[in-house]
N, C-alpha and C positions, 0 to 999 in steps of 0.2 A: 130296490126291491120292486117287483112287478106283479101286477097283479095279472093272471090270467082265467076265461072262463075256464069253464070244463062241464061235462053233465053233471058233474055232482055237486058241483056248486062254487068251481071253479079253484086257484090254488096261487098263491105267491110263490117267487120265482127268489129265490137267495144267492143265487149267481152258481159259480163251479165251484169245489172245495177237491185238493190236490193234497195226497198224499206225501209225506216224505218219504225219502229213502229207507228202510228200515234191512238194518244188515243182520246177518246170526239167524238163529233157527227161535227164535222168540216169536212167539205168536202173540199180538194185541188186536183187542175190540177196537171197534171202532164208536162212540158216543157223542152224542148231540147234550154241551152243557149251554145255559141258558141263563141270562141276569136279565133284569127286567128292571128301566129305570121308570118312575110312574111320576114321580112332580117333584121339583125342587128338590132334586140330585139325589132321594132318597130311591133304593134301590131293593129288589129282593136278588138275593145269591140263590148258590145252588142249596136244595133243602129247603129253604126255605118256604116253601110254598110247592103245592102239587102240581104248578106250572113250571119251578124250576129244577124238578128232579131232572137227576139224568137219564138220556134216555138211550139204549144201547142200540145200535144199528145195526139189524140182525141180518141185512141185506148184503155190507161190506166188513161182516166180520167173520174171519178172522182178515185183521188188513193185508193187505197185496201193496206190496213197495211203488209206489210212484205211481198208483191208480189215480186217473177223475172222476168225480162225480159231480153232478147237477144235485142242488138242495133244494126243496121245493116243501111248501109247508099245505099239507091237501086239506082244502076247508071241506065244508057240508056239517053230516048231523058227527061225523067220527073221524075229528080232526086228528091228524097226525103230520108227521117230518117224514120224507122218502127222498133216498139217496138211487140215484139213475146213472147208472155208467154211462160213460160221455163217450 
């Protein structure tokens, strides 16, 4: 993971995320789930906690078969996840 600036206060960098194939006329969201390990292997799941809900990517959804995206976590005062076509 990498951290970059940016003017708003800069953003982590979570590599690309690739789509699978997706056959049929089935349309799926596309969502960001999240576990969170904090000390001596104790973990929070999805639900858990208002940092592990899921969170629906409104940007790549409905999915497109074998799309890339860049994951990038945007810090400052209105932190969020943004998926960037590649």
């Amino acid at each position: 993971m990498e951290k970059h600036n940016h003017s708003v206060g800069g953003y982590l960098d979570f590599g690309q995320i690739s789509l699978p194939y997706i056959s049929g006329n089935i349309q799926y969201d596309v969502a960001i789930l999240t576990e969170i390990t904090l000390f001596k292997g104790h973990k929070l799941k999805e639900y858990e906690s208002d940092l592990t809900l899921p969170t629906k990517m409104h940007e790549a959804s409905p999915a497109v078969s074998q799309t890339n995206y860049q994951l990038i976590y945007q810090l400052g005062n209105y932190p969020k996840f943004e998926l960037n076509l590649k």
